[in-house]
Each structure stands twice: as structure tokens, then as C-alpha cells.
C-alpha positions as a Markdown table, in Angstrom:
| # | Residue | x | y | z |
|---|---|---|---|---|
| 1 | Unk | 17.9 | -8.3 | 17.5 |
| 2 | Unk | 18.3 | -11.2 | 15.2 |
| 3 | Unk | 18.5 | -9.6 | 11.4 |
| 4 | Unk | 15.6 | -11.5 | 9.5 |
| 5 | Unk | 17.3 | -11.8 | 5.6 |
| 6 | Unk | 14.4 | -11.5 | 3.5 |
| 7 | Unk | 15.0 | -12.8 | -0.4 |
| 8 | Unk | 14.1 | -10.8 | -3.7 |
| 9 | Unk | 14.5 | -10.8 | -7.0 |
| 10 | Unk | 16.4 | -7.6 | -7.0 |
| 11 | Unk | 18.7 | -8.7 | -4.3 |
| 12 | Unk | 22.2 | -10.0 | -4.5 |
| 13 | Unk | 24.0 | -13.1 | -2.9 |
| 14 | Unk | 27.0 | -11.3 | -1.1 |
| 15 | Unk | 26.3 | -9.1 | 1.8 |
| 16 | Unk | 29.8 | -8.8 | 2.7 |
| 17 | Unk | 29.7 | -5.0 | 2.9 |
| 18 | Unk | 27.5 | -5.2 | 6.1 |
| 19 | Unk | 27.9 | -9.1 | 6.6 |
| 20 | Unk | 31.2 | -10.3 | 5.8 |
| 21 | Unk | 30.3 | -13.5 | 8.0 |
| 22 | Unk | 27.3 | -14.5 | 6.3 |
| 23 | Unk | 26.8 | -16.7 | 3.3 |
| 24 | Unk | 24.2 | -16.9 | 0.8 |
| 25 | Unk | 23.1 | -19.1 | -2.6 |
| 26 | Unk | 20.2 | -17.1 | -3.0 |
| 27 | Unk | 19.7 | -13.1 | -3.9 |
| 28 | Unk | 18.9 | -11.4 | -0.9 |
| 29 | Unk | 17.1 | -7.7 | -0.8 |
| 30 | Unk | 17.0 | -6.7 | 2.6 |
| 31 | Unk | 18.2 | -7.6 | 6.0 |
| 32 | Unk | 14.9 | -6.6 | 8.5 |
| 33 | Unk | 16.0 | -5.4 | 12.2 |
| 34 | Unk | 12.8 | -4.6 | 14.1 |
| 35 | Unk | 10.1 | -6.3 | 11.8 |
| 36 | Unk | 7.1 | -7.4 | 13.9 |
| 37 | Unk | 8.5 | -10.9 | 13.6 |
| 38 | Unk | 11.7 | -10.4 | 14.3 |
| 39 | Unk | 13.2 | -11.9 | 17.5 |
| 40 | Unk | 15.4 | -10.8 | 20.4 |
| 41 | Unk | 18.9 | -12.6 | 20.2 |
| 42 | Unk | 19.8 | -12.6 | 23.6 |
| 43 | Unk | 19.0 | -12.1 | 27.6 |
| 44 | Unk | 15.6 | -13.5 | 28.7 |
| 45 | Unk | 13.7 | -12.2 | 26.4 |
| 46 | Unk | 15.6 | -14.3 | 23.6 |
| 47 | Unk | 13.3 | -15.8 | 21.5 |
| 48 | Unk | 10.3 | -14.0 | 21.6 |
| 49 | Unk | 9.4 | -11.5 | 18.8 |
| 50 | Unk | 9.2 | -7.9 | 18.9 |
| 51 | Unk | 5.0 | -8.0 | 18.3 |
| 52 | Unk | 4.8 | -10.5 | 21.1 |
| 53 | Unk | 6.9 | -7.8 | 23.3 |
| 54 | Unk | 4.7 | -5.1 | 22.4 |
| 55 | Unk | 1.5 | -6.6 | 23.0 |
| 56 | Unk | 2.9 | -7.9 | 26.2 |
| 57 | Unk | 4.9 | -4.8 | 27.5 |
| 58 | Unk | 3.2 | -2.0 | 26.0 |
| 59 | Unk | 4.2 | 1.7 | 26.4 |
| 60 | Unk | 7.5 | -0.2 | 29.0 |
| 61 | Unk | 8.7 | -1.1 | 25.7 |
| 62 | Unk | 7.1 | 1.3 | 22.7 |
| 63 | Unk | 6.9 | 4.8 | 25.2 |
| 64 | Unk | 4.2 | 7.4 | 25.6 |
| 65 | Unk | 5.9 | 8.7 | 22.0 |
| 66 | Unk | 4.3 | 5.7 | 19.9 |
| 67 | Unk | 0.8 | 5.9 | 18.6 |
| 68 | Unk | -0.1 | 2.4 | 19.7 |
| 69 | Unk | 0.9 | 1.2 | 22.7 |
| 70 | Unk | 0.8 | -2.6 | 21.5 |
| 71 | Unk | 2.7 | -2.5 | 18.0 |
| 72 | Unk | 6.4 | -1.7 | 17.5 |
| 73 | Unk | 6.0 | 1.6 | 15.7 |
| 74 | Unk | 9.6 | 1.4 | 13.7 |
| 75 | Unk | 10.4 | -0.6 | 11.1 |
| 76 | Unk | 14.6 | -0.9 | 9.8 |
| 77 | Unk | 16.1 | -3.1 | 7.4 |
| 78 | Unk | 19.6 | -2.8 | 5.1 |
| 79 | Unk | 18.6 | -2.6 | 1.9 |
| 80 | Unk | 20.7 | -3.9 | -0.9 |
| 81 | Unk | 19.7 | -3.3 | -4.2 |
| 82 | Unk | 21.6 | -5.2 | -7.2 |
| 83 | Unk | 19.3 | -5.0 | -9.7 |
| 84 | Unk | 16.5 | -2.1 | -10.0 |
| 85 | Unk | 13.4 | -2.5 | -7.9 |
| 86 | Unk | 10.4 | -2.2 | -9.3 |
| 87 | Unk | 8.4 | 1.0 | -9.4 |
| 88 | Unk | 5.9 | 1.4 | -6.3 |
| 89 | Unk | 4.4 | 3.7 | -4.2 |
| 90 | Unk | 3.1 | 3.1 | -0.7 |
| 91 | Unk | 0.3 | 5.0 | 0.7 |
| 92 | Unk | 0.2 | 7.6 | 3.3 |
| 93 | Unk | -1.7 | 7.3 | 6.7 |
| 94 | Unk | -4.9 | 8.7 | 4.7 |
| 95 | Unk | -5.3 | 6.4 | 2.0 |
| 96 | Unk | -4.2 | 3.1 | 4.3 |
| 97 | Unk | -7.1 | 4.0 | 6.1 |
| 98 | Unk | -9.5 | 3.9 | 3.5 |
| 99 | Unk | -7.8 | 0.1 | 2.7 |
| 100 | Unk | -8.5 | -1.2 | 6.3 |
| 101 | Unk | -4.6 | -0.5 | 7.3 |
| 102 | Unk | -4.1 | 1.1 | 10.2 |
| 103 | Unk | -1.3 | 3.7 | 8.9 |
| 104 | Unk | 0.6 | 4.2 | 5.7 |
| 105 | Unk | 4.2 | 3.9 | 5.1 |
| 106 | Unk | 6.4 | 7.1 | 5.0 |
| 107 | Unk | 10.2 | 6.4 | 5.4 |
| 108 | Unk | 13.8 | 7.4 | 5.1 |
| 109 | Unk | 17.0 | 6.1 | 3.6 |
| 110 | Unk | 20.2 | 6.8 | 5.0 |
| 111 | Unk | 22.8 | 5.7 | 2.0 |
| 112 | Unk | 25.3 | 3.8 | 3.6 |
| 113 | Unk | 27.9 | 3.0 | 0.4 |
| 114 | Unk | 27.2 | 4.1 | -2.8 |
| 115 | Unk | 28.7 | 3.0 | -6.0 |
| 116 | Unk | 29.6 | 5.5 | -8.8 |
| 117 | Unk | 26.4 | 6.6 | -10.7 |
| 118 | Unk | 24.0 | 5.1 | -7.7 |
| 119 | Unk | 20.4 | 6.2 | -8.5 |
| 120 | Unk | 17.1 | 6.2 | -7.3 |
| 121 | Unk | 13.8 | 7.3 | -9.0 |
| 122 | Unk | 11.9 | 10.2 | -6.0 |
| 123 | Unk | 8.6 | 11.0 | -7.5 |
| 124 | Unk | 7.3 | 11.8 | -11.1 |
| 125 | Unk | 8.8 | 14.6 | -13.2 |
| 126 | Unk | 6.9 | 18.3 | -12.6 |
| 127 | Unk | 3.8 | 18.2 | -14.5 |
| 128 | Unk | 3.5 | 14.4 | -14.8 |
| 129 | Unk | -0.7 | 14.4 | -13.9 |
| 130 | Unk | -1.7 | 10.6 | -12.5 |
| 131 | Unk | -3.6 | 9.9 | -15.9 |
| 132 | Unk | -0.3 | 10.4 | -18.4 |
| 133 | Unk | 2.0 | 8.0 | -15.4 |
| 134 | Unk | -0.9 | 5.1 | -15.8 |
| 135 | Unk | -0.4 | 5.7 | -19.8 |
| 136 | Unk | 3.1 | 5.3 | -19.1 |
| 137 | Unk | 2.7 | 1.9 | -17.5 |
| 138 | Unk | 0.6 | 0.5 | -20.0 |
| 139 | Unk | 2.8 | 1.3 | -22.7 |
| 140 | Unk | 6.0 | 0.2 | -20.8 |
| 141 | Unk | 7.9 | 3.1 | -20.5 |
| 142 | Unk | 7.0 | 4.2 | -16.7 |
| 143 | Unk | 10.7 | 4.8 | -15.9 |
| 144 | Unk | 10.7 | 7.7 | -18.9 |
| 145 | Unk | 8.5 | 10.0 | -16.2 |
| 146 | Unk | 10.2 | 9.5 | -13.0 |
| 147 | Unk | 12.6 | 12.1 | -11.2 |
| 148 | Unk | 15.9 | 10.4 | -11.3 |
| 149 | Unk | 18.7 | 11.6 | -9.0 |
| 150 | Unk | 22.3 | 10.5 | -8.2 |
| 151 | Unk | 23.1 | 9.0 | -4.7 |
| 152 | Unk | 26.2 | 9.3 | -2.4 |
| 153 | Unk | 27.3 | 7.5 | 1.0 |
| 154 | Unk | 26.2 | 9.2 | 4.1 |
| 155 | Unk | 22.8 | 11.2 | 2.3 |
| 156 | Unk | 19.4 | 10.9 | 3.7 |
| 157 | Unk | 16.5 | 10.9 | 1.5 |
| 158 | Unk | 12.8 | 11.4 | 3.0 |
| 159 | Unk | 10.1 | 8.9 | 1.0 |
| 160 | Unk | 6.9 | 10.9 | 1.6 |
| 161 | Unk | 3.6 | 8.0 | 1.6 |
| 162 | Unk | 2.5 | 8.9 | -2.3 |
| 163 | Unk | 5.6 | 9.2 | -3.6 |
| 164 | Unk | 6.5 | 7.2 | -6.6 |
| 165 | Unk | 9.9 | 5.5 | -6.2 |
| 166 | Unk | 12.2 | 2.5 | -6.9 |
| 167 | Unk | 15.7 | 2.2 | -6.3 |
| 168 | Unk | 18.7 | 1.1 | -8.5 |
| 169 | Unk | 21.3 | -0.6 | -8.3 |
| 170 | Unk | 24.7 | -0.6 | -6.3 |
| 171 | Unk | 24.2 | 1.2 | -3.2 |
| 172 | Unk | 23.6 | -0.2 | 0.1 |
| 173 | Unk | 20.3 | 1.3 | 2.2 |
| 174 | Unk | 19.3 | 1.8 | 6.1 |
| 175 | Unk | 15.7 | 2.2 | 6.0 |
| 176 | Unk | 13.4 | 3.7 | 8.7 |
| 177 | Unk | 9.4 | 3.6 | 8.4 |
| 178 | Unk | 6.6 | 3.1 | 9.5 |
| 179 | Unk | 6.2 | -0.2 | 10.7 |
| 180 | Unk | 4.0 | -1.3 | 7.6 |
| 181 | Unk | 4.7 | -3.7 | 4.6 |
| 182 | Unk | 2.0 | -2.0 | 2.2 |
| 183 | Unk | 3.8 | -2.1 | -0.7 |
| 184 | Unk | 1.7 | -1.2 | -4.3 |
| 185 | Unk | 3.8 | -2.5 | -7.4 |
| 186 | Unk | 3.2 | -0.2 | -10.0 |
| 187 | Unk | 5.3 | -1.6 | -12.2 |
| 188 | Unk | 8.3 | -3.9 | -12.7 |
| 189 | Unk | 10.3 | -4.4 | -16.2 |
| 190 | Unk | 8.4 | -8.1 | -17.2 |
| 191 | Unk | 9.1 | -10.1 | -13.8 |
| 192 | Unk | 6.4 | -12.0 | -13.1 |
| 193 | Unk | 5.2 | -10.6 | -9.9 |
| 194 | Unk | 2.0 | -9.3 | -9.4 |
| 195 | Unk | 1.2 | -5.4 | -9.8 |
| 196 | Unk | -1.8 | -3.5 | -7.9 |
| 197 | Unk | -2.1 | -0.9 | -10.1 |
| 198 | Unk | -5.7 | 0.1 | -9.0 |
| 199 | Unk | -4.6 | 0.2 | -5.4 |
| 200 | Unk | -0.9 | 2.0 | -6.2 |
| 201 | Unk | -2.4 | 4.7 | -8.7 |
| 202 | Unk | -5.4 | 5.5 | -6.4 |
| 203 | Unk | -2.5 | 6.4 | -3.9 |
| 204 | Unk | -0.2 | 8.1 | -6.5 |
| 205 | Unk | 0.7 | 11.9 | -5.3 |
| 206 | Unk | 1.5 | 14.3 | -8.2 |
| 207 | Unk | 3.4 | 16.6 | -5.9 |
| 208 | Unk | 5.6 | 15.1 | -2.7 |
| 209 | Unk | 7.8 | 16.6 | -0.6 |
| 210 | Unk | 10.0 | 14.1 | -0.7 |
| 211 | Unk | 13.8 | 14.3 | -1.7 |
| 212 | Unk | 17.4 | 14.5 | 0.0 |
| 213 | Unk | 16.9 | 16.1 | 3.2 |
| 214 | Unk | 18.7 | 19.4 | 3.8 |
| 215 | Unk | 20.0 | 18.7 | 7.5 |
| 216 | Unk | 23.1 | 21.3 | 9.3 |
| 217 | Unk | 26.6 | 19.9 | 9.8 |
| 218 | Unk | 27.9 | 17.3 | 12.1 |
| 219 | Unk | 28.7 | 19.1 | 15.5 |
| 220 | Unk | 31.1 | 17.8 | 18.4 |
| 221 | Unk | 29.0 | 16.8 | 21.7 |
| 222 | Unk | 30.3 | 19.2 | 24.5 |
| 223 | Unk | 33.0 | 17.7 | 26.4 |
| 224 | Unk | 33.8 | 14.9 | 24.3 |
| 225 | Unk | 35.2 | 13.8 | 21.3 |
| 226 | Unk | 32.0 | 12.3 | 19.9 |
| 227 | Unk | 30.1 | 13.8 | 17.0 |
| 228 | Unk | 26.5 | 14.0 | 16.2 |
| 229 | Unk | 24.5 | 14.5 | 13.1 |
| 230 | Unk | 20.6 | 15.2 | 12.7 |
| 231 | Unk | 19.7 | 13.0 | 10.1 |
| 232 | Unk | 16.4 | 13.8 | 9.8 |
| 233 | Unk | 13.2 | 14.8 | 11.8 |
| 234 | Unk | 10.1 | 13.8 | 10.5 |
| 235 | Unk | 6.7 | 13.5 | 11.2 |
| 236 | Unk | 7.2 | 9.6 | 12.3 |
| 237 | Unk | 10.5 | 9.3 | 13.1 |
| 238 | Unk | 13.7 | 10.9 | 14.2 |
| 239 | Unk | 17.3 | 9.7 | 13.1 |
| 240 | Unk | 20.6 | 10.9 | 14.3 |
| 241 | Unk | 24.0 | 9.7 | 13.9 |
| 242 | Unk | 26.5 | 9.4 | 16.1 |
| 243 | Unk | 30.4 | 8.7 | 15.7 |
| 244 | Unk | 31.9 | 7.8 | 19.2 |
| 245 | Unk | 35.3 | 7.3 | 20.5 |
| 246 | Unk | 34.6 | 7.3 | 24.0 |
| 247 | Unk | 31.7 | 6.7 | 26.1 |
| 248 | Unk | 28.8 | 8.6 | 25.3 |
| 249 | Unk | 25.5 | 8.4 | 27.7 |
| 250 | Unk | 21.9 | 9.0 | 26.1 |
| 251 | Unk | 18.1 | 9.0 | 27.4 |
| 252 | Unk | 14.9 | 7.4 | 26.1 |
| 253 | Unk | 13.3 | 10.5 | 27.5 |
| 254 | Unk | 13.2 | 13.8 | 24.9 |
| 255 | Unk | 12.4 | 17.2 | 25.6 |
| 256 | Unk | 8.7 | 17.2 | 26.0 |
| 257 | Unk | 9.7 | 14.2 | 29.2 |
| 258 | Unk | 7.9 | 11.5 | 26.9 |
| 259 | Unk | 9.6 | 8.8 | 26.2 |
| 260 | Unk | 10.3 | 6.2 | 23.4 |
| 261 | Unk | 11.6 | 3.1 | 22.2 |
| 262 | Unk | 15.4 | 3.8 | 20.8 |
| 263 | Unk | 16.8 | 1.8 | 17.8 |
| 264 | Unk | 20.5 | 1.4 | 17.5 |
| 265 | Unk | 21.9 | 0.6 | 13.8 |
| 266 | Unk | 25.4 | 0.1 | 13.5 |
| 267 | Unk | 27.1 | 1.5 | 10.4 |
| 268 | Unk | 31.1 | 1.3 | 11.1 |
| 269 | Unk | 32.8 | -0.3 | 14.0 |
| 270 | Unk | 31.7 | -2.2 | 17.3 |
| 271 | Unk | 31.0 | -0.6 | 20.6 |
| 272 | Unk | 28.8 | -1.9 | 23.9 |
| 273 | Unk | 25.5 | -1.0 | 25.0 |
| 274 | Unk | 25.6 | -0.6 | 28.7 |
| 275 | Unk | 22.7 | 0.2 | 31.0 |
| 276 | Unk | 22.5 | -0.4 | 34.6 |
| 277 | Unk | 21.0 | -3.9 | 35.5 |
| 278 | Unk | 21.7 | -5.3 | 32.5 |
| 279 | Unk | 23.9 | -7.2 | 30.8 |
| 280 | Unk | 26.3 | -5.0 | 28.4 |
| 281 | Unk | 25.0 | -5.9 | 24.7 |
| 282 | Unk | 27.9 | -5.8 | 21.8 |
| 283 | Unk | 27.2 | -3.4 | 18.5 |
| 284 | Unk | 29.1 | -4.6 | 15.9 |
| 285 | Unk | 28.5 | -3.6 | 11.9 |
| 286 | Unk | 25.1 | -4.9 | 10.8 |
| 287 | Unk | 23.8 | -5.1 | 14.7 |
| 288 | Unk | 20.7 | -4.1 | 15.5 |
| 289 | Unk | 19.9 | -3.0 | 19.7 |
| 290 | Unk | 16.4 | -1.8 | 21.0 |
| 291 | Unk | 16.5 | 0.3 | 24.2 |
| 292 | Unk | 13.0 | 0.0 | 25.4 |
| 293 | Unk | 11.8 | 2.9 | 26.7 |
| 294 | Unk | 11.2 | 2.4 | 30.1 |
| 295 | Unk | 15.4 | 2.2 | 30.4 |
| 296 | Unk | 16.0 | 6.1 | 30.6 |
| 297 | Unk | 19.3 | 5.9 | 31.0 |
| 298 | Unk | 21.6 | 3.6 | 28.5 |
| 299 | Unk | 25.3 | 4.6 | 27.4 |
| 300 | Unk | 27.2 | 3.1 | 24.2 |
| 301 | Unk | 31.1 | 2.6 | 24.9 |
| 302 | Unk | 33.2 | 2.2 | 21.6 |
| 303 | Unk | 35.5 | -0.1 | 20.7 |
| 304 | Unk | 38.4 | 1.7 | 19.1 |
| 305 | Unk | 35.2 | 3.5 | 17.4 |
| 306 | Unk | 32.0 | 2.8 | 16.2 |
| 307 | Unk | 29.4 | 4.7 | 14.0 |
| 308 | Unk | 25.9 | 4.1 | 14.2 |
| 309 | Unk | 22.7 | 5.4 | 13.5 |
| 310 | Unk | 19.5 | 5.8 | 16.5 |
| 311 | Unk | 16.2 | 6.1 | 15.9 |
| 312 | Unk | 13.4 | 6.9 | 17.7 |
| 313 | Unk | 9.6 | 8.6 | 17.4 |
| 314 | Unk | 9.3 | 11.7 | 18.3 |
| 315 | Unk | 6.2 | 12.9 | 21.1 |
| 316 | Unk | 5.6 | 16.4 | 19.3 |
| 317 | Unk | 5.4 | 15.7 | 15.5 |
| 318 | Unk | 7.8 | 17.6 | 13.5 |
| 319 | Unk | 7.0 | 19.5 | 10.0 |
| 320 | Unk | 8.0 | 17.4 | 7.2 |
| 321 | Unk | 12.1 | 17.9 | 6.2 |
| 322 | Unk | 12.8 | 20.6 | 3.8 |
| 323 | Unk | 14.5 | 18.5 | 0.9 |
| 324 | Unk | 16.0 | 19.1 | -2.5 |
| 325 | Unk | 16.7 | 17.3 | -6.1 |
């Protein structure tokens, strides 16, 4: 996939930790991989975007797991955050529904680098009602009643739709979503951007489940000296991580013989995606591959070593992640 760099006031010029080869003059918040816009960099599909492909294509592309066989069901972007974002919240499937969207936005962050002291805002403190948070925003102080918590590289955090949030600065993020862009600015320190604070607030939850997901250790694949880590299974999504240093095979096809669309994100390194008929695709640091479903079988041969992260929707949905502050 061609990354699509997206510019924000919150952003920052040098992308060098993910893009040492890129160069910017303006700040730059987030690098989108599978937005419904963005387009296929190579093979002959090149060109066209990833909504054209899905309307075209269908489940061949999106699986029996996704709920809508025409739309790309995954959104991932790099995130990087060098000033604070502003305090939002984006609705869940519910309350997007009652707007005319046809879902809400839960996601996931997988912290790729972390400064020290790396924070970001996960919901309102306990006992913060929706009534004494709007108060808060009118009298400019919002940030006083939000749950801060300290980040660190190679954490996942679950973003429940309703949950309050914002992000600050020095950390770099991989994000996994919904594929929405229903964003509600709640508030935002003076910039002059626009809030929808009737919107945000009607979808404010007092209580989320959202936090840092509590996930087992990494585990050695049988018969190899590969290592996998479940990352997270949600309700939308599913994201693993993998550290190869050989050839490792993998299928589009889970448990329940449903199949899915599989995102590759690289985190570390460079490896190859190979599948038969095709030509082998390189996944370097900042690469972004989609395996569409109807492939079944695909492998990923290292380099040296690579480290990346897949994603993928899962055909039973999962309960949400038990998480923790």
C-alpha cells in the first residue's frame, strides 16, 4: 500500500523513526495504510484504491469475516503525536447509527516507541457524570477530569467507542479501527478548529472498558525460531505480532473456516511476502501489505529479521479485552 501522510496541527515534521527516507516542511499526524482512499503501490492492481477494490472484489478481497462485503473493514495509520491532540470521543456502533453512519469507531494502539513520561488521557476519572465533564469544557479545564496513564514501547491499549481520549506527546502509534473517520472534538486547548460538542457529549460513556490490554507472553511457534504475541482480540479486530527469523507460513482462513482480509504492518526490519502466483512483495519498516482473503495461503520470509504486526477481523466476535490502568 501506498502510506497516505495526512497533516495536523499536532503532528511533527520528522518521521524518521518510521520514515527515515521521507522529508517533510509541514507537521504531519499520521501516516494512513488502508484508508478507503488509499492506493495499491504495485502489481496490477496499482493505482486503484482500496474502496474501488472492495466494491469491485467483494468478500475475494474483504472475506466472509467482514460485515460488508463492499467496504474495507480495517482502518491503520502510524500515529505521531508531537504536541497533545485534542480531546475527543468517537461513537460506538449504536450512537453512529442514530447519526446516519453506518458503524462507530472502536480501536487499538499498539505503542511502537515511547519517550520517557509518554501519556495518554483513557476515559474520565471514576465518578466524573457527563454533566460535571461538559462543565469542565466550558470552563477550560477538561484535561483536570481525564484518567491519565503513562505509556511504554510494545503496549496495546483498547479505545472502546465512548471513551474519552487524546494522546500526548512523544510516542509513536500503530492504530487499528474501524474503518471510520467520525471523529467528535470535544475540546482542544484554543486552536481554532471546530468542536462538536453536542454530537461528542451525546456519545460520552461514563464507564468504558477501555485501557492497556492484559494479553499472555510471547510464545515460540512450534518448530521454528519465530515468536508470536496476541496483541489483542476484540470485538472488531484481531492483532498479533510476529518476530520472524525464518520463513514463517500463515492462512487467511481462521478456525471457524471463514476467511478475512490480512493486514501486515511492519514495525522492525524487512522481510518478503510470498504467495504462490504472485509476485514476492518486500516489508520493509513503515510498509503496509494486504493479503486479500481469497489467497489462503501466503508466507513472510525475513530478511536478517523483521517484526511486524497482522491484523485481521475475526468471524466469531470475541468479548471485549480485559484491560487495566
Amino acid at each position: 500500500m501506498q502510506p497516505v501522510f495526512d497533516p495536523r496541527p499536532w503532528g511533527t515534521t520528522d518521521l524518521s523513526p518510521i520514515y527515515p527516507d521521507h522529508r517533510f516542511d509541514e507537521k504531519i499526524g499520521e501516516a494512513w495504510l488502508t484508508g478507503d482512499h488509499c492506493k495499491v503501490a504495485n502489481g496490477p492492481l496499482a493505482g486503484k484504491t482500496l474502496a474501488e477494490l472492495s466494491a469491485e472484489r467483494g468478500r475475494e478481497l474483504v472475506g466472509e469475516a467482514a460485515r460488508d462485503e463492499h467496504r474495507f473493514p480495517l482502518l491503520l495509520k502510524f500515529l505521531f503525536p508531537h504536541d497533545k491532540l485534542s480531546v475527543q470521543v468517537h461513537p460506538d456502533d449504536a450512537e453512529a447509527q442514530r447519526n446516519g453512519e453506518p458503524w462507530g469507531k472502536t480501536e487499538c494502539w499498539y505503542v511502537a516507541s515511547a519517550k520517557t513520561g509518554a501519556q495518554v488521557a483513557m476515559g474520565l476519572k471514576p465518578g466524573v457524570t457527563r454533566a460535571e465533564f461538559q462543565k469542565a469544557i466550558e470552563e477550560k479545564r477538561a484535561e483536570d477530569l481525564l484518567r491519565w496513564i503513562s505509556i511504554y514501547p510494545g503496549e496495546m491499549i483498547y479505545v472502546a467507542g465512548g471513551t474519552v481520549h487524546t494522546l500526548g506527546p512523544g510516542s509513536v502509534i500503530v492504530e487499528t479501527q474501524q474503518q471510520s473517520d467520525t471523529t467528535y472534538r470535544l475540546y482542544d486547548y484554543g486552536r481554532p478548529r471546530e468542536l462538536h460538542l453536542h454530537e461528542g457529549l451525546a456519545a460520552v460513556k461514563e464507564q468504558v472498558k477501555s485501557g492497556k490490554v492484559v494479553r499472555p507472553a510471547p510464545t515460540t511457534i512450534p518448530g521454528s525460531r519465530n515468536t508470536r504475541a496476541s496483541m489483542i482480540r476484540a470485538p472488531y479486530f484481531v492483532v498479533d505480532q510476529f518476530q520472524l527469523k525464518e520463513r514463517q507460513t500463515f492462512h487467511t482462513e481462521d478456525e471457524a473456516r471463514k476467511r478475512s482480509a490480512h493486514i501486515l504492518v511492519a514495525v522492525e526490519g524487512c522481510g518478503v511476502v510470498e504467495g504462490a502466483g504472485m509476485e514476492p512483495v518486500t516489508l520493509a519498516k513503515g510498509d503496509a501489505a494486504v493479503i486479500p482473503a481469497s489467497v489462503g495461503l501466503f508466507a513472510v520470509r525475513p530478511q536478517w529479521s523483521v517484526e511486524f504486526l497482522k491484523a485481521y477481523v475475526p468471524s466469531e466476535t470475541p468479548c471485549e479485552p480485559e484491560t487495566r490502568l
